[in-house]
N, CA and C atoms as an extended XYZ file, in Angstrom:
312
Properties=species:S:1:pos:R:3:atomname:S:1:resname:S:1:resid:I:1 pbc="F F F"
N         0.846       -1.185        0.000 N   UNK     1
C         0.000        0.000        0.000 CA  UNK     1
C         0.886        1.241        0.000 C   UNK     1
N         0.138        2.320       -0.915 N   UNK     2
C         1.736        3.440       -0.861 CA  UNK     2
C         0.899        4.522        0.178 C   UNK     2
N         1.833        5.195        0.720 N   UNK     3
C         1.198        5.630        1.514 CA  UNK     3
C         1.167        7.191        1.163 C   UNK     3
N         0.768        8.143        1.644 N   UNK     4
C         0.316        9.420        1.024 CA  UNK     4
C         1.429       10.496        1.151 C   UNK     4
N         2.682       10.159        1.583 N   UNK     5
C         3.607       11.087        1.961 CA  UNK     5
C         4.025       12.084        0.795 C   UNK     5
N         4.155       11.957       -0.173 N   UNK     6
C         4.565       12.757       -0.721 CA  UNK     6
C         3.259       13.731       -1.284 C   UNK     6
N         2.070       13.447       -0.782 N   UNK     7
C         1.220       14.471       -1.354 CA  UNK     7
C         1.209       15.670        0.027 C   UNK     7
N         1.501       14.902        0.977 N   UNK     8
C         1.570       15.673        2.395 CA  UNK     8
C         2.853       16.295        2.073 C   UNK     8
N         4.202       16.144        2.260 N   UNK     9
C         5.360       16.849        1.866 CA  UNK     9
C         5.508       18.013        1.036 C   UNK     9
N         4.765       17.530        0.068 N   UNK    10
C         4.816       18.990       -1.067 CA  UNK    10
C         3.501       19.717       -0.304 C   UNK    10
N         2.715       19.585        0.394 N   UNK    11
C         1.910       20.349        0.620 CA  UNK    11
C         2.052       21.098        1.731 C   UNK    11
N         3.303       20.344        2.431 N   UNK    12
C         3.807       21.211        3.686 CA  UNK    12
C         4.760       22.367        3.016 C   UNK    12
N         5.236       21.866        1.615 N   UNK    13
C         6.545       22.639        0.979 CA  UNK    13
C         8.277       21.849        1.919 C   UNK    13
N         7.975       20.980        1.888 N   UNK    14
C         9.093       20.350        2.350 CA  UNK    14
C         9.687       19.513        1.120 C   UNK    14
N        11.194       19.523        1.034 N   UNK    15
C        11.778       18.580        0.232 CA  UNK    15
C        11.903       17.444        0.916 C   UNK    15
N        12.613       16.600        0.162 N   UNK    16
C        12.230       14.560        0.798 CA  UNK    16
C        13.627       15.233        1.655 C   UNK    16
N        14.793       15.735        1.314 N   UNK    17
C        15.682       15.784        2.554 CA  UNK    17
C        15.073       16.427        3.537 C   UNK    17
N        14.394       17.578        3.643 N   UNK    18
C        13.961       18.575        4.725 CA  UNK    18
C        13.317       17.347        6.025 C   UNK    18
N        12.302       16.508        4.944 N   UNK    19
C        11.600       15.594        5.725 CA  UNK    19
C        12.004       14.666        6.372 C   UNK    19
N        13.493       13.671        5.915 N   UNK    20
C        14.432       12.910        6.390 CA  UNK    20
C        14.869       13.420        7.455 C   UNK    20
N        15.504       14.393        7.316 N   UNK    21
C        16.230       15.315        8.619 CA  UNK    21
C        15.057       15.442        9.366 C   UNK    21
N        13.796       15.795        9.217 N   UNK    22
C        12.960       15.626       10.398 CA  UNK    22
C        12.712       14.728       11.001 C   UNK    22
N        12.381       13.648       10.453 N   UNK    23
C        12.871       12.698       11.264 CA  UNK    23
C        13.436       11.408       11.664 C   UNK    23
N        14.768       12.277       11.416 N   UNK    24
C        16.081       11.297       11.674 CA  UNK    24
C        16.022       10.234       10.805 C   UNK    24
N        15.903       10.727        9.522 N   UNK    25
C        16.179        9.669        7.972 CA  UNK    25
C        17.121       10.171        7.198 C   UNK    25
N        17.159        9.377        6.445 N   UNK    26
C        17.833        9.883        4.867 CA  UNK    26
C        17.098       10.114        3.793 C   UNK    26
N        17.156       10.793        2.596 N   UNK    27
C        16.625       11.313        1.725 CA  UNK    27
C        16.242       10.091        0.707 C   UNK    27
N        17.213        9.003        0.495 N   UNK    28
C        16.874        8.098        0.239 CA  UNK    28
C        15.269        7.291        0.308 C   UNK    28
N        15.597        6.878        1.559 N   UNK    29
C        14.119        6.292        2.098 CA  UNK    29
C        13.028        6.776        2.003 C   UNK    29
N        13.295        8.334        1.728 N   UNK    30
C        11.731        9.560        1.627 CA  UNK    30
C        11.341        9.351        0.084 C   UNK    30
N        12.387        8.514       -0.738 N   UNK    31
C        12.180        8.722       -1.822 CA  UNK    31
C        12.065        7.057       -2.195 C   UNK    31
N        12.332        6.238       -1.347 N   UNK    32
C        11.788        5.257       -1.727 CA  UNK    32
C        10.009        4.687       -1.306 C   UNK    32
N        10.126        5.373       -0.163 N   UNK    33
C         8.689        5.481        0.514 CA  UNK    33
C         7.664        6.014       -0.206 C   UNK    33
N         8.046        7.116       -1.134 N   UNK    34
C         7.261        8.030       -1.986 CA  UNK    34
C         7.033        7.049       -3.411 C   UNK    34
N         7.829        6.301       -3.804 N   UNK    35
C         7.413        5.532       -4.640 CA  UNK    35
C         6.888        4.613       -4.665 C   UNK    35
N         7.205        4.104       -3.022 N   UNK    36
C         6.427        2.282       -3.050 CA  UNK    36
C         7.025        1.129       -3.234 C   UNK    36
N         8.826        2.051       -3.278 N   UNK    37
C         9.648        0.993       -3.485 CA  UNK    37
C        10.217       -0.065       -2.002 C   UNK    37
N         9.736        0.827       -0.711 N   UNK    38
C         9.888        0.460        0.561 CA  UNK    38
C         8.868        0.871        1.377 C   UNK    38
N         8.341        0.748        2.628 N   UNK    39
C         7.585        1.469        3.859 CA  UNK    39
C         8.287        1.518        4.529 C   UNK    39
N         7.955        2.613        5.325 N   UNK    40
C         8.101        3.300        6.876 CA  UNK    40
C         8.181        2.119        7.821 C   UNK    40
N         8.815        1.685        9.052 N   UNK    41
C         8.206        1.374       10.242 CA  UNK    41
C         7.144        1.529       10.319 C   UNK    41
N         6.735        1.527       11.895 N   UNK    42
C         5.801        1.485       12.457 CA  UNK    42
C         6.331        3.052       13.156 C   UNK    42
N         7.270        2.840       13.746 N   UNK    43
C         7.427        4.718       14.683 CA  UNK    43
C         7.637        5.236       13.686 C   UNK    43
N         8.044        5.122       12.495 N   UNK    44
C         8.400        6.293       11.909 CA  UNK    44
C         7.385        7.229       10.713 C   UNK    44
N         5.999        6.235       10.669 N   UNK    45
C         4.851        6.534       10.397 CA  UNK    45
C         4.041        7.420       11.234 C   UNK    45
N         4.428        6.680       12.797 N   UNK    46
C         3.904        7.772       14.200 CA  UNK    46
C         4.455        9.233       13.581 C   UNK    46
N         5.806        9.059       13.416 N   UNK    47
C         6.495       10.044       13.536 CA  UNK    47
C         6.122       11.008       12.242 C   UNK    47
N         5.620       10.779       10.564 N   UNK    48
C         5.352       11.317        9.917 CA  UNK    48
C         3.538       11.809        9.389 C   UNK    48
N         3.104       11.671       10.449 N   UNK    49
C         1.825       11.466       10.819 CA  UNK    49
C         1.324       12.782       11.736 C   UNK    49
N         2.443       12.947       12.518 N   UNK    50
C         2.931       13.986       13.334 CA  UNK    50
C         3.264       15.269       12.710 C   UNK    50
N         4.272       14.948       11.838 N   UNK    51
C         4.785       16.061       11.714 CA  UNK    51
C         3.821       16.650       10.363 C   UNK    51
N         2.998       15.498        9.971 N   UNK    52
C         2.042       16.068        8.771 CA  UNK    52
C         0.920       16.999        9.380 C   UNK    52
N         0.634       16.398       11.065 N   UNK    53
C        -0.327       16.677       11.484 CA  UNK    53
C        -2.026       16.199       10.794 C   UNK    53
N        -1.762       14.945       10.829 N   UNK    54
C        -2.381       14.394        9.709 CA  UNK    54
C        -2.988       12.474       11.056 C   UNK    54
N        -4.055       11.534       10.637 N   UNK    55
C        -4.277       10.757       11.207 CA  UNK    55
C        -3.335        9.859       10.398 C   UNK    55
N        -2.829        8.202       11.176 N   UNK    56
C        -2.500        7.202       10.327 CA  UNK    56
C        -3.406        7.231        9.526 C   UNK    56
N        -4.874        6.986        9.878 N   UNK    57
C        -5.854        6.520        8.604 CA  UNK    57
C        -5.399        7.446        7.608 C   UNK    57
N        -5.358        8.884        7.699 N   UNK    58
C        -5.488        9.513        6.404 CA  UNK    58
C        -3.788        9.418        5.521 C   UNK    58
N        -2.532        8.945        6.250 N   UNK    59
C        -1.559        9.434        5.785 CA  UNK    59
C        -1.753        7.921        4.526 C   UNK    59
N        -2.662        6.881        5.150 N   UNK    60
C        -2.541        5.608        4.511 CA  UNK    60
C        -3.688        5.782        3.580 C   UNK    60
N        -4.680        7.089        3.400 N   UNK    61
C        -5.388        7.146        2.324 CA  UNK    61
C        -6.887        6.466        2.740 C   UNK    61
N        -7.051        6.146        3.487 N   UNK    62
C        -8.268        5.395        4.387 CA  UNK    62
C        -9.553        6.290        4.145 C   UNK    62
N        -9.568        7.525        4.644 N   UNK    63
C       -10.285        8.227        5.122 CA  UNK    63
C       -10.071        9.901        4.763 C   UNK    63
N       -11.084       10.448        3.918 N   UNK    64
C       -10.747       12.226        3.654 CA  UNK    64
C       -10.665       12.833        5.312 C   UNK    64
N        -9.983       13.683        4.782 N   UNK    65
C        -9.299       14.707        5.664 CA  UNK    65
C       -10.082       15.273        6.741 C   UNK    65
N       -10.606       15.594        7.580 N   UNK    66
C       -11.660       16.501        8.441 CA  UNK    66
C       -11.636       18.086        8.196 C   UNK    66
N       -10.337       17.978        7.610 N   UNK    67
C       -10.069       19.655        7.865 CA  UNK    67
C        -9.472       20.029        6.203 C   UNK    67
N        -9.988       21.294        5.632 N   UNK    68
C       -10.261       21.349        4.198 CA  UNK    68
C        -8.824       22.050        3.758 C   UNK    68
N        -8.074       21.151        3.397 N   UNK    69
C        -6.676       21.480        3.046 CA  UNK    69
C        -6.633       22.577        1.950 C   UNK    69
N        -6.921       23.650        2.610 N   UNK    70
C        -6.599       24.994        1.196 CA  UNK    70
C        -5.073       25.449        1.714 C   UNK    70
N        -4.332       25.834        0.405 N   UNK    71
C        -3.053       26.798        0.643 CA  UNK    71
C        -3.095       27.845        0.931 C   UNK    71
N        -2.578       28.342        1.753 N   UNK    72
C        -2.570       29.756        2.721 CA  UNK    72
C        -2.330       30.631        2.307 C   UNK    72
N        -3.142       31.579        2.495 N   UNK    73
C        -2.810       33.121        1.916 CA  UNK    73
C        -3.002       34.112        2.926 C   UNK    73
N        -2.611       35.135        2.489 N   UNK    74
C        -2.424       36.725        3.368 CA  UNK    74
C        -1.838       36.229        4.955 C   UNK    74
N        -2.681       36.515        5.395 N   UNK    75
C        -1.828       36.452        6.890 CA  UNK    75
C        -1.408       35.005        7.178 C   UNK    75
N        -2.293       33.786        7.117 N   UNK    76
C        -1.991       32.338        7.244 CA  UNK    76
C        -0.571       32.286        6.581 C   UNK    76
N        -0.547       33.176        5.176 N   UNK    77
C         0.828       32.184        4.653 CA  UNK    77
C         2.140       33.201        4.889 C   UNK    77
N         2.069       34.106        5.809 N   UNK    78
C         3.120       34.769        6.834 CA  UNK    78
C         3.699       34.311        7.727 C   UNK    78
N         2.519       33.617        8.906 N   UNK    79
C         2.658       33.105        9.596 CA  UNK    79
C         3.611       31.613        9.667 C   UNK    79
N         2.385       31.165        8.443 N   UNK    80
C         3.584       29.474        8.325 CA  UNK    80
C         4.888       30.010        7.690 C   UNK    80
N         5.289       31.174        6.842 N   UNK    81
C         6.384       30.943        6.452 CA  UNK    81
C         7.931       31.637        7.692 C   UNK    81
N         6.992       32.360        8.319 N   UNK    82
C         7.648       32.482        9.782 CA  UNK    82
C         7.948       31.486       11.048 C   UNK    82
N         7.210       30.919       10.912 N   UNK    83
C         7.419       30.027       11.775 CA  UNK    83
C         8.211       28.507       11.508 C   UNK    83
N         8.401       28.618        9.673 N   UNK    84
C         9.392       27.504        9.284 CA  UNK    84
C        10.972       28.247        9.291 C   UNK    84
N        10.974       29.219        9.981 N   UNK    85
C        12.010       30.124       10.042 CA  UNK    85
C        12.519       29.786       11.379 C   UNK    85
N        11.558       29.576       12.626 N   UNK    86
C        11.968       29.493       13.667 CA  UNK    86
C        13.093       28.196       14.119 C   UNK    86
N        13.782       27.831       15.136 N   UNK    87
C        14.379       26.978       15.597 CA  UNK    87
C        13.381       25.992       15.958 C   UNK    87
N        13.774       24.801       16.734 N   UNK    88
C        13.156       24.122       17.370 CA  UNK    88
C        12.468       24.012       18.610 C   UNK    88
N        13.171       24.971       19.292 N   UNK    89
C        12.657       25.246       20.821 CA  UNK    89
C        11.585       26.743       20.653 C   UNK    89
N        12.374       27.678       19.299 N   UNK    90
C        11.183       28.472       19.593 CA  UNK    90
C         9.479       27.823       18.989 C   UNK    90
N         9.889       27.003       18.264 N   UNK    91
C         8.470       26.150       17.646 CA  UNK    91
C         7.585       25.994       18.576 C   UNK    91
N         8.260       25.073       19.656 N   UNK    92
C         7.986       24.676       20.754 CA  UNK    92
C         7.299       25.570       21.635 C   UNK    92
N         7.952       27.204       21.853 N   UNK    93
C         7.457       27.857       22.798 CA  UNK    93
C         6.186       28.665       22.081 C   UNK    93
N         6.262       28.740       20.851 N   UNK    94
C         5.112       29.288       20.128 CA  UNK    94
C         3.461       28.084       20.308 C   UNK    94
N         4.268       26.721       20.365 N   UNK    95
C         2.806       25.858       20.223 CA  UNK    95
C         2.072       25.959       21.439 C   UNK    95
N         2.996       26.337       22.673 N   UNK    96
C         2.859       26.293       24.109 CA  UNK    96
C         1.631       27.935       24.131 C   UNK    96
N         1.939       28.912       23.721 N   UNK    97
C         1.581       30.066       23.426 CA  UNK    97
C         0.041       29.667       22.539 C   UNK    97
N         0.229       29.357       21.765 N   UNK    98
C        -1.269       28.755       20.941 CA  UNK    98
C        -2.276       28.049       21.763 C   UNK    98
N        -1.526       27.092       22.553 N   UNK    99
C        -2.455       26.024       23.648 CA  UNK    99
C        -2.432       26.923       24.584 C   UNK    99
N        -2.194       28.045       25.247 N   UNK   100
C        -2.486       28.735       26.155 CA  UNK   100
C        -3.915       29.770       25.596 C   UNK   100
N        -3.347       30.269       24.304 N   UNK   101
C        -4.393       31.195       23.507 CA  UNK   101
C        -6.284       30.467       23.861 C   UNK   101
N        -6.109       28.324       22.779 N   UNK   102
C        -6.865       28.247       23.014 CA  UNK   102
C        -7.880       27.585       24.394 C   UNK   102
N        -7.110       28.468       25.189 N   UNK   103
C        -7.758       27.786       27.040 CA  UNK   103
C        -8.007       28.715       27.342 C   UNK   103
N        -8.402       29.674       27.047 N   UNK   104
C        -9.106       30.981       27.660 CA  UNK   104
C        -9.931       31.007       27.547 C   UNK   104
């Protein structure tokens, strides 16, 4: 079964290395995964599932999306392109900042 990564990747705007380096692969495997010439693990599906922000069901094509994947404009596509700017810890302190936003 191929699994949906590379429609998620380009839609994050990530290259297959950007995505390897996320998490802790090689560019290789992003590109064999994308063809169907190999699969993921099991964590490392957790792990790209995650970073798609996306369900297993949907990364495996199971099930449409809940949430209506349009490309971002005006302020949305500031934001994401700022925040692929940030480090890792400030990512971190920004998501912390969002989950505080929505608990009020």
């Amino acid at each position: 079964m191929k699994l949906r990564i590379k429609e998620f990747r380009e839609e994050m705007q990530f290259t297959q290395k950007e995505l390897a380096e996320k998490i802790g692969n090689v560019q290789r495997n992003v590109s064999n995964w994308e063809s169907g010439t190999s699969e993921p693990d099991c964590e490392t599906i957790v792990k790209l599932a995650e970073i798609f922000d996306v369900t297993i069901d949907e990364l495996f094509g199971r099930e449409p999306s809940a949430i209506n994947r349009q490309t971002p404009t005006g302020v949305e596509y500031t934001i994401l392109k700022r925040v692929r700017e940030l480090t890792e810890p400030q990512k971190f302190a920004l998501l912390q900042l969002l989950r505080e936003f929505q608990n009020e």
